[in-house]
C-alpha positions as CSV (number, residue, x, y, z in Angstrom):
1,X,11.0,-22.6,-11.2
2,X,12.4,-24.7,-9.0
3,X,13.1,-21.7,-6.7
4,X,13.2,-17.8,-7.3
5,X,16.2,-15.6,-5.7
6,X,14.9,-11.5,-5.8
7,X,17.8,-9.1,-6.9
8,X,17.4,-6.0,-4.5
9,X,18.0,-2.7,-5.8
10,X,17.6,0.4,-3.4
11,X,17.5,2.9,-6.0
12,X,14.4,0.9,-8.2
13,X,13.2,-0.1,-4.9
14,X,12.4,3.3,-2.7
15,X,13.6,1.6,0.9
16,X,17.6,0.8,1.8
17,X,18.6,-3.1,1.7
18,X,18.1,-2.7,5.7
19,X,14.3,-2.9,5.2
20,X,14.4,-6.1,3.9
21,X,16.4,-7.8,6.7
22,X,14.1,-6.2,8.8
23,X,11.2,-7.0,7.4
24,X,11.2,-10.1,5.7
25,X,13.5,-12.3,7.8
26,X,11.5,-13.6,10.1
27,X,8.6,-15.6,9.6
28,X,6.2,-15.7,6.6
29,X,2.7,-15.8,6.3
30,X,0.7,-16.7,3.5
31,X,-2.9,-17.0,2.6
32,X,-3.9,-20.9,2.6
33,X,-4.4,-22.4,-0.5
34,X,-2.2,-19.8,-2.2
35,X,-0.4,-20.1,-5.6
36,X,2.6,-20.5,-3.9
37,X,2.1,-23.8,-2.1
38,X,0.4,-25.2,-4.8
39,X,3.4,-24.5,-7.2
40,X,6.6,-26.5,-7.1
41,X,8.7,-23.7,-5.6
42,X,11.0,-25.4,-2.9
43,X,12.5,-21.9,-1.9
44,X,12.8,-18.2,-1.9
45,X,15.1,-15.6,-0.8
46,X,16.3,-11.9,-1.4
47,X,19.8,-11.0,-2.4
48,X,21.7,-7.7,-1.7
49,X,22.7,-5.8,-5.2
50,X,26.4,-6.4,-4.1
51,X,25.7,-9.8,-3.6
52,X,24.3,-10.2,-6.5
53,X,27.4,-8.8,-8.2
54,X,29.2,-11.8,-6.5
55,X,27.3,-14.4,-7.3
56,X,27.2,-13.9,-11.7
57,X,30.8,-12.8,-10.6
58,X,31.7,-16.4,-10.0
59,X,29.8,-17.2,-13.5
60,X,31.7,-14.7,-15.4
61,X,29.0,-13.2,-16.7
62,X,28.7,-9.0,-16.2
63,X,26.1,-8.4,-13.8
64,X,24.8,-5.0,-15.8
65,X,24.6,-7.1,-19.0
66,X,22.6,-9.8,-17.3
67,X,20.0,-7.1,-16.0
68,X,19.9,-5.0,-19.3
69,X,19.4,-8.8,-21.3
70,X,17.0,-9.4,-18.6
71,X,14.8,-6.5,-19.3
72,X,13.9,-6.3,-22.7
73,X,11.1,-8.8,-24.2
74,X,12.3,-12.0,-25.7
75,X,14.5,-12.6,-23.1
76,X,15.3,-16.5,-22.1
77,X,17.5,-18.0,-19.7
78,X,20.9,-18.0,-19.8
79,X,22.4,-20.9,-17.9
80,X,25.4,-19.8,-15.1
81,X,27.0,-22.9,-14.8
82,X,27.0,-22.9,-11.0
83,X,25.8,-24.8,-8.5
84,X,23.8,-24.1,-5.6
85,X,23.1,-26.3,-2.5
86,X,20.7,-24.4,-0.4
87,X,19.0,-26.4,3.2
88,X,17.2,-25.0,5.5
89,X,14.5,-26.4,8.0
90,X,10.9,-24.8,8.5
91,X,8.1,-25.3,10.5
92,X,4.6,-24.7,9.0
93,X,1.7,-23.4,11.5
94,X,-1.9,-22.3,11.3
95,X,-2.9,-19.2,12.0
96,X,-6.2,-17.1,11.7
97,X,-5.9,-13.0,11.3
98,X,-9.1,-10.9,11.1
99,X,-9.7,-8.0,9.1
100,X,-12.1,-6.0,11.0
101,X,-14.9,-4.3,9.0
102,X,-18.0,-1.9,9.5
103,X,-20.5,-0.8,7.9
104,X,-23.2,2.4,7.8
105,X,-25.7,1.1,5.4
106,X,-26.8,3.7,2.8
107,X,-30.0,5.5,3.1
108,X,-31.3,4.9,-0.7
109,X,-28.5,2.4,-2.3
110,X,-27.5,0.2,0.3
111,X,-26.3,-2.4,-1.5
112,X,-23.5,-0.4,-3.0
113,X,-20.2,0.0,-1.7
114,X,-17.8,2.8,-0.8
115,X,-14.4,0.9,0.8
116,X,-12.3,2.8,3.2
117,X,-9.6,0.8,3.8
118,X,-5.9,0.8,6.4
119,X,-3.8,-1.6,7.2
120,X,-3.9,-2.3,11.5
121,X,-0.6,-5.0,11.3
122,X,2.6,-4.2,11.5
123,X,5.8,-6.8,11.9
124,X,5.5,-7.4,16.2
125,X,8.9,-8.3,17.8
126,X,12.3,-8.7,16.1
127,X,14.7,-9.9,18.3
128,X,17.2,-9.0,16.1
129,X,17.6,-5.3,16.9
130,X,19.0,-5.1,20.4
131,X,17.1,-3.1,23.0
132,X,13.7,-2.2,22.3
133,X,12.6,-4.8,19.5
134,X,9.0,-3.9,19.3
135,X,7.8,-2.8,16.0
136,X,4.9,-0.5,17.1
137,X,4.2,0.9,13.5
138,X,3.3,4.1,14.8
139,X,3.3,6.3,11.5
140,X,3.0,2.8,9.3
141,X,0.1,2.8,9.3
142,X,-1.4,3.7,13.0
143,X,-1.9,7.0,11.6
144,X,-4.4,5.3,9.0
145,X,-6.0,3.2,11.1
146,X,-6.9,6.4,13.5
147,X,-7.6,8.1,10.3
148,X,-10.1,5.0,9.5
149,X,-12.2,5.6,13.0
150,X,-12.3,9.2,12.9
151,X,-14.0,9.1,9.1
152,X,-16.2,6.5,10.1
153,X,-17.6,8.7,13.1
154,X,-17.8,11.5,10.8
155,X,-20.3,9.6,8.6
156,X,-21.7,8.3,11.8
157,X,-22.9,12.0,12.7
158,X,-24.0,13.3,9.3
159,X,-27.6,14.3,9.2
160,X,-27.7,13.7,5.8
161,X,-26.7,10.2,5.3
162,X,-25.1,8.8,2.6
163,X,-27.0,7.1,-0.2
164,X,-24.7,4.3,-0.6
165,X,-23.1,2.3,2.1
166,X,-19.8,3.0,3.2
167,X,-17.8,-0.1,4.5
168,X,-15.0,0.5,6.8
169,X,-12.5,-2.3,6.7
170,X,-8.9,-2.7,8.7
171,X,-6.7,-4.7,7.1
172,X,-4.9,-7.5,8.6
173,X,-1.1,-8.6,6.9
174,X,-0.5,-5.8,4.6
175,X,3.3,-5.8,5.7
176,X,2.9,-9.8,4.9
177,X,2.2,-9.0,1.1
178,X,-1.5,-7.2,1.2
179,X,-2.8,-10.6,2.5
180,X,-6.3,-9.6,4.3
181,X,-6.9,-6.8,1.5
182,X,-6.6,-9.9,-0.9
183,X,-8.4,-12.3,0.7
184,X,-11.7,-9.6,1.2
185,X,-11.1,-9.4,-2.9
186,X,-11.2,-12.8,-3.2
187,X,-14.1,-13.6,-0.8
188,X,-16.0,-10.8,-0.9
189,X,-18.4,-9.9,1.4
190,X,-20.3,-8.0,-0.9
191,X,-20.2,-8.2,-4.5
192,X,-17.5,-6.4,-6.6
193,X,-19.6,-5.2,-9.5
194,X,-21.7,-3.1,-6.6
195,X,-18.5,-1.8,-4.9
196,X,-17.9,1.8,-6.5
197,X,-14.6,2.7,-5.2
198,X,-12.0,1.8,-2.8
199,X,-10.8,4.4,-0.6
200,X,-7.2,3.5,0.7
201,X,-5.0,4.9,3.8
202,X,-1.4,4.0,4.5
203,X,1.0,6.3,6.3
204,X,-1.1,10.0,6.9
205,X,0.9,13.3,7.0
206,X,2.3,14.3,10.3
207,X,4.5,17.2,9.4
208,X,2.0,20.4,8.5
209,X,-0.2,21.3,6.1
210,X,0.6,21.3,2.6
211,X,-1.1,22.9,-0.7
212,X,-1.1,19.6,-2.3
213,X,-2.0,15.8,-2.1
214,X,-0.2,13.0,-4.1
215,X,-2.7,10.5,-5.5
216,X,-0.4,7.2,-6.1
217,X,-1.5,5.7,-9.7
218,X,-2.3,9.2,-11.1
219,X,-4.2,9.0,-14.1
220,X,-5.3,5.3,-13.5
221,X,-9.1,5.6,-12.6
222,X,-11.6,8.4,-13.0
223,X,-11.5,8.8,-9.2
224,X,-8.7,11.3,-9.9
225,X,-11.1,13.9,-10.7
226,X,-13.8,13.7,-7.9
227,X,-10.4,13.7,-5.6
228,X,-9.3,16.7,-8.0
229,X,-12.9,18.3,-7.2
230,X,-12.4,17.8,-3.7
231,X,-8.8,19.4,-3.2
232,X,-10.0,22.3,-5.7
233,X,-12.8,23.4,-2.6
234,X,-10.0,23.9,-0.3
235,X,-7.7,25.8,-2.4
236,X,-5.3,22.6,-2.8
237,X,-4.0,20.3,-5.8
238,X,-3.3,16.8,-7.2
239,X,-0.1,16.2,-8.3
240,X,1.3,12.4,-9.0
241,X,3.8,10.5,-7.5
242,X,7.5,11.7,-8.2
243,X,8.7,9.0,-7.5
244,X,6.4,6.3,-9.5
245,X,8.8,4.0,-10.7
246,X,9.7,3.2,-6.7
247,X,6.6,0.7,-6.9
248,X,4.8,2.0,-4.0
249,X,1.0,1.5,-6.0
250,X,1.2,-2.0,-5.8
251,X,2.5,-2.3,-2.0
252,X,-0.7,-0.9,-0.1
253,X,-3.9,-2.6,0.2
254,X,-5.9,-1.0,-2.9
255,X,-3.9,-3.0,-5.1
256,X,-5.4,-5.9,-4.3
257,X,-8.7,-4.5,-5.2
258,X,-7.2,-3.1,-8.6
259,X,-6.2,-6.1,-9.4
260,X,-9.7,-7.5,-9.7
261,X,-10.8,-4.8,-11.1
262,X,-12.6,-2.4,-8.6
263,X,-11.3,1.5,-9.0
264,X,-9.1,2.2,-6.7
265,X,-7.7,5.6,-5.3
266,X,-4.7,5.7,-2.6
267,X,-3.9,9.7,-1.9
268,X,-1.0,10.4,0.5
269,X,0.7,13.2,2.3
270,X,1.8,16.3,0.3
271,X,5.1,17.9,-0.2
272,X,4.8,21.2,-0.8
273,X,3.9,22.6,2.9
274,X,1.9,25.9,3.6
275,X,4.8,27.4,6.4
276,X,7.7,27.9,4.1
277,X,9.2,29.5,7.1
278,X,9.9,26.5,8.7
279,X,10.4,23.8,5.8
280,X,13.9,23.2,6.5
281,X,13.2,22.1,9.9
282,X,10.1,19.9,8.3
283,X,12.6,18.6,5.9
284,X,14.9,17.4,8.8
285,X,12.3,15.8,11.0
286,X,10.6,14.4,7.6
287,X,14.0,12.6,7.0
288,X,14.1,11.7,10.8
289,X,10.8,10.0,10.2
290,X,11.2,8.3,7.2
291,X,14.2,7.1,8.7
292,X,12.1,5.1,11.3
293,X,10.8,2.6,8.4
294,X,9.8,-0.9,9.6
295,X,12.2,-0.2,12.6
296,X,11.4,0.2,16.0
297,X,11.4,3.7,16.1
298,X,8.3,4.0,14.6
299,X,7.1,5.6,17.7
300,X,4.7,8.6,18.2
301,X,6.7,11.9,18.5
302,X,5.5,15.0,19.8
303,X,8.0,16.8,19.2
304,X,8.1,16.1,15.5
305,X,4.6,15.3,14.5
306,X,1.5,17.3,14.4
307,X,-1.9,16.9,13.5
308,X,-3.3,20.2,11.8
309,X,-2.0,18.4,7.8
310,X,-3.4,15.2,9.0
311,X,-6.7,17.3,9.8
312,X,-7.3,18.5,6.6
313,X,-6.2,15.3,4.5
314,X,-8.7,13.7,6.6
315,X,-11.6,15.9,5.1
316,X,-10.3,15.2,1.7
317,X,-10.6,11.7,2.6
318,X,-14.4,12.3,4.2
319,X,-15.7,14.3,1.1
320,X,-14.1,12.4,-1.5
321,X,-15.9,9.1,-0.1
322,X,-19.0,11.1,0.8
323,X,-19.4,12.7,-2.7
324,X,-19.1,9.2,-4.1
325,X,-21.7,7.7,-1.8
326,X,-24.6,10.9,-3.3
327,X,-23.8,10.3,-7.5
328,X,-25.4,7.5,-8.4
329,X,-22.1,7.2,-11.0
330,X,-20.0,4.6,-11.1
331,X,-16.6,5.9,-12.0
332,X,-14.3,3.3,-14.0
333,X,-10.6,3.1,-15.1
334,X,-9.5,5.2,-17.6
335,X,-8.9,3.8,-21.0
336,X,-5.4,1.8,-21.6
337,X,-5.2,0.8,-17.6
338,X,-4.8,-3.1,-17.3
339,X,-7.6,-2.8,-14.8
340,X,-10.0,-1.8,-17.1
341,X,-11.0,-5.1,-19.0
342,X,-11.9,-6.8,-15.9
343,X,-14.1,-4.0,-14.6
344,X,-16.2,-3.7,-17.7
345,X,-16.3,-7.6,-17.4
346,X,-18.0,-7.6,-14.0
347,X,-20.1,-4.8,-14.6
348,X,-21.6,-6.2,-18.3
């Protein structure tokens, strides 16, 4: 492809059209060496739906018959007769990122792996919102990042230490396309087939305890049932993601790890809250939240958020990682799950 042009869709996306002027219009940062430079890709660029609708407009060819062709297997390319002249000028620079990591080396199997992992980026200064243009990322993903130090002193001050090490890594350029959670997975710093899960963190609850935890890719990997184990000693469930077909497994750091193969779990806040009494108002200041996406207004709250659902997600996080780090199992994909070859590979 000479160039590739990404058809947004808010609906099949989960986030409004607004999240990708915000997010994606400034500068781009890529991993060196990565497929895309080495490809013959001279550009890239997102289009709006409606835009979209204007563009095979001015080809005459019916925009939901393009997408419905587009979809099914067997599809090729079906030539619009336009032309295009695109120009633009960039300016390529270096730059080095860190993801920070630490590790509490395990008492009897040190050199296995548990991975906690939480994104510390977020997307800095964009002069294009007026005012304040600082993008703090309070809730995405502060919250997991605080979430990654308080679980690490936890382990710190158990008097039973874990039998396996426990790595703590924050990731750098997860809003830039999961780049420091790739390049770990890449270049590991210790080897795959001895890393026994990853544990991932992005965007904690702030809104009140709830009776439930979502675990994004429910089903995937057997990590569903020690997490399932877990919730089921405080009186909580599992449930999946309603809202699967939004993509948001494969936008947070574990993905990258998936994708080589290591099991991955990413839980996430509940929905259904313990004080009924007041879930209208959580509803509202959940909307007001969610509202703040890749915006500015990603700030700390206090009047909105509180900490007590945070709390207890964050012992779900502990004990799931700590139960992992006393089995001497090593829990696996389930069967069917694309993952699954490539772990079996590494581990035979």
């Amino acid at each position: 492809a000479a160039g590739v042009i990404i058809i947004h869709e808010t609906d099949a996306a989960s986030y409004p059209w607004s999240v990708v002027q915000n997010s994606w219009a400034l500068s781009r940062f890529y991993l060196a060496n990565n497929i895309v430079t080495k490809s013959g890709l001279q550009f890239q660029s997102w289009i709006s739906n409606e835009g979209a609708h204007k563009l095979l407009g001015l080809s005459e060819l019916p925009y939901d018959k393009a997408i419905s062709d587009a979809s099914k297997r067997g599809f090729t390319a079906i030539p619009l007769k336009l032309k295009i002249d695109i120009s633009f000028a960039n300016e390529v620079k270096k730059i080095n990122s860190k993801n920070i990591v630490a590790m509490i080396p395990g008492s009897e199997h040190p050199e296995e792996f548990i991975i906690y992992t939480a994104h510390w980026d977020h997307f800095g200064i964009n002069l294009n919102f007026k005012g304040d243009s600082i993008l703090n990322g309070a809730l995405d993903n502060a919250t997991g990042t605080a979430g990654l130090i308080a679980i690490a002193k936890a382990f710190a001050n158990q008097k039973v230490k874990p039998k396996r090490s426990i790595l703590f890594m924050a990731t750098t350029c997860e809003e830039q396309g999961l780049l420091g959670s790739q390049f770990y997975a890449e270049n590991p710093l210790y080897p795959l087939n001895k890393t026994i899960a990853v544990i991932n963190m992005d965007v904690l609850n702030v809104f009140g305890k709830t009776k439930d935890m979502i675990i994004s890719g429910y089903g995937f990997s057997e990590l569903d049932n020690y997490a399932i184990e877990v919730l089921t000693k405080h009186n909580r469930i599992a449930k999946a993601d309603r809202n699967s077909t939004g993509g948001g497994y494969y936008r947070s750091d574990h993905f990258s790890f998936s994708k080589v193969g290591v099991p991955t779990i990413s839980l996430t806040s509940g929905n259904n809250f313990i004080d009924a009494s007041k879930i209208d108002i959580i509803n509202a200041n959940r909307k007001k939240v969610f509202g703040t996406y890749h915006k500015p207004s990603d700030n700390y709250d206090p009047t909105i958020w509180v900490f007590d659902g945070m709390v207890d997600d964050l012992n779900v996080y502990f004990e799931l990682g700590y139960m992992l780090s006393q089995t001497d199992k090593y829990p696996n994909w389930n069967h069917g799950i694309v993952y699954k070859s490539k772990r079996d590979e590494m581990m035979n």
